[in-house]
C-alpha positions as CSV (number, residue, x, y, z in Angstrom):
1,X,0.0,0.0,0.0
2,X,1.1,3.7,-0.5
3,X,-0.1,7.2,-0.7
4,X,-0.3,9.0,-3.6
5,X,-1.2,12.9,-3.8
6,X,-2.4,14.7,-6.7
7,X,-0.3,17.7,-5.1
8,X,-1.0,20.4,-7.5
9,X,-2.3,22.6,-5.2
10,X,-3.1,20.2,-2.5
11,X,-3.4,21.7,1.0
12,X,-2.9,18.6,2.8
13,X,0.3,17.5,1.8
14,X,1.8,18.0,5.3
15,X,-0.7,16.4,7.0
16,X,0.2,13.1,4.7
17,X,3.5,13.4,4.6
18,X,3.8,13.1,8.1
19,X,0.8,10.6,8.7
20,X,2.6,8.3,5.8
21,X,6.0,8.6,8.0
22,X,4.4,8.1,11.3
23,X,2.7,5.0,9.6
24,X,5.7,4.0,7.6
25,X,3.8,4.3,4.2
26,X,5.5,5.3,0.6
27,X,4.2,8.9,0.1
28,X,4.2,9.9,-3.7
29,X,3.4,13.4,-4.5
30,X,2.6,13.9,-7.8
31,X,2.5,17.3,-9.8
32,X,3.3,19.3,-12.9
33,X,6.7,21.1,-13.7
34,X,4.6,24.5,-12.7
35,X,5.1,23.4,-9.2
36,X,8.1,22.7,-7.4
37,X,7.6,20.3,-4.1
38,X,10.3,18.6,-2.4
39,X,8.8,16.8,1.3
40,X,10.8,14.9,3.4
41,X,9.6,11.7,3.5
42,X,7.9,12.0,0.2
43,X,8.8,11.3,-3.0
44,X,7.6,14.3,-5.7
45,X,7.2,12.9,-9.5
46,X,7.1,15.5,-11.9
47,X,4.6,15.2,-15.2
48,X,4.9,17.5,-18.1
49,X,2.2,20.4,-18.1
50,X,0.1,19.2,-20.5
51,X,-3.9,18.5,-19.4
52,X,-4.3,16.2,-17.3
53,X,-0.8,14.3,-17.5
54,X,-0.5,14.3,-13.8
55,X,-4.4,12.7,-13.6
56,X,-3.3,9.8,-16.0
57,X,0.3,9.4,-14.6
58,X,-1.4,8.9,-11.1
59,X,-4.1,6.6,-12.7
60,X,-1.2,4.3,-14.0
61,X,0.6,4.0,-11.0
62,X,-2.4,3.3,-8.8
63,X,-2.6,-0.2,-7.9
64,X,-5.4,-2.4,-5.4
65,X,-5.5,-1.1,-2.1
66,X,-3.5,1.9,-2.6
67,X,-4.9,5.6,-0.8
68,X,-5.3,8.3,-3.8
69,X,-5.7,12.2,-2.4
70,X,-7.3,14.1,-4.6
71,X,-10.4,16.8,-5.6
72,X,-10.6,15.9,-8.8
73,X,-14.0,13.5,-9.4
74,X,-13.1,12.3,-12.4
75,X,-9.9,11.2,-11.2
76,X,-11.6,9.5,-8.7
77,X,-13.4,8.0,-10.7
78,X,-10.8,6.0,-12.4
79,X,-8.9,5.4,-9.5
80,X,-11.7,3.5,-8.5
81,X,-11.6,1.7,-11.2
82,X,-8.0,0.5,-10.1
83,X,-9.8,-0.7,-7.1
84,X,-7.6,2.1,-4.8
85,X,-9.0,3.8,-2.0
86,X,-9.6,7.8,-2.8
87,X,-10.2,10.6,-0.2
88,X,-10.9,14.4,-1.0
89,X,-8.9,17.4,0.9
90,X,-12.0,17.7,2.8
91,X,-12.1,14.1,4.1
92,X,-14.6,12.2,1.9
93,X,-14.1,9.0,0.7
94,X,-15.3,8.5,-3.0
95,X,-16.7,5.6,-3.6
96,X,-19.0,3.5,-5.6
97,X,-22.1,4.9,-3.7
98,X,-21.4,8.4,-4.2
99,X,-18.8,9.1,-7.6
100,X,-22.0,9.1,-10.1
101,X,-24.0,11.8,-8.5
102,X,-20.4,14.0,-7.7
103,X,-19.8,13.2,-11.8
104,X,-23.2,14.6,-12.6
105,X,-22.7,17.5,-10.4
106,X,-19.2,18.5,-12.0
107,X,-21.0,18.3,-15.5
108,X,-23.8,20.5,-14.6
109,X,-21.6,22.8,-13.2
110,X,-19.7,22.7,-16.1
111,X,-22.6,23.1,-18.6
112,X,-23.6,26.4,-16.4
113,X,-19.8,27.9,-16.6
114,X,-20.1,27.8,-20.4
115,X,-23.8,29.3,-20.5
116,X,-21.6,32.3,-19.3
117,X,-23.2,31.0,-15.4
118,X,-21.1,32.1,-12.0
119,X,-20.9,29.5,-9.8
120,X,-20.0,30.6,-6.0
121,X,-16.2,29.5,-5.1
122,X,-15.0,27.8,-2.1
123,X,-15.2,29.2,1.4
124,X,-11.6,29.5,3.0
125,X,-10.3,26.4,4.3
126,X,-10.9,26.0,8.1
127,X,-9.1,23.9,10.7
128,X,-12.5,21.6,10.6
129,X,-11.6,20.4,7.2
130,X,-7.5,19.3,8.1
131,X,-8.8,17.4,11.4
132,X,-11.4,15.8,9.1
133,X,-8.7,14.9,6.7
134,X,-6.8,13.5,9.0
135,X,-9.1,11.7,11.1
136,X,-10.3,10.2,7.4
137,X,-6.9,9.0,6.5
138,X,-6.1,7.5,9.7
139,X,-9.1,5.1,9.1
140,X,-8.4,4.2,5.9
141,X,-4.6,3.4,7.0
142,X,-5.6,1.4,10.0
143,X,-8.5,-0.2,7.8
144,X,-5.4,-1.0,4.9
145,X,-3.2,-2.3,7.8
146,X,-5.5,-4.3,9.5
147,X,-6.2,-2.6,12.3
C-alpha cells in the first residue's frame, strides 16, 4: 500500500507526509513542472504540463489497495476503477455509492460555466476540514493495515 497525492495545489500534503512517515507508508506526491515540491519523507514525480498528465500518470501508477488524495471526481473515478481507495482534501471518501451523483454535479456545473453562469467558489479552508482529513486517513490506513 502507499499514498499517492495529486499535489497540485493540494493543502494537505503535510498532514500526509507526516501521517505516511508516522505509519511507515511510501508517500508519492505527484505534480506538474509548474510546481516545485520537495517533502521529506515523500517522494515528488514531476509530469509535463500538459492537461491532465498528472491525472493519467497517477491513474497508472495506482494499484489495489493503494490511498489516492485528490479533488478531482473524475480522477476519482478512475482510481476506482483500479480498485484504490480515494479521499478528497475535505475528508470524503469516494466511492461506488457516491462518484456518479459527484460526476453529474461536476457536469452541470460545467454546462452552467459555459452558458456564461457564475458558480460561487469555495469558502476559506478551516481547521474543521484538516482534522477531518486526517481523522479520514487515519481510518483508511488502519483499515489498509489491519487494524
Amino acid at each position: 500500500m502507499r499514498i499517492l497525492v495529486d499535489a497540485d495545489g493540494c493543502p494537505v500534503v503535510d498532514i500526509t507526509v507526516e501521517l505516511s512517515k508516522k505509519y511507515k507508508i511510501e508517500c508519492l506526491l505527484l505534480c506538474d513542472t509548474s510546481h516545485i515540491l520537495e517533502k521529506q519523507g515523500a517522494k515528488t514525480l514531476t509530469f509535463s504540463k500538459g492537461s491532465d498528465s498528472v491525472d493519467f500518470a497517477l491513474v497508472n501508477l495506482a494499484q489495489p489497495g493503494d490511498i489516492v488524495v485528490t479533488q478531482d471526481y473524475g480522477l476519482a473515478a478512475m482510481c476506482l476503477a483500479r480498485r484504490a481507495r480515494i479521499i478528497s482534501q475535505d475528508g470524503m471518501e469516494y466511492n461506488a455509492d457516491n462518484i456518479d451523483a459527484l460526476l453529474l454535479q461536476r457536469y452541470t456545473a460545467k454546462k452552467i460555466r459555459n452558458a456564461g453562469g457564475r458558480l460561487k467558489g469555495a469558502a476559506k479552508r478551516a481547521a474543521a476540514q484538516d482534522k477531518s482529513y486526517r481523522d479520514k486517513l487515519i481510518q483508511l490506513i488502519n483499515e489498509a493495515v489491519g487494524q
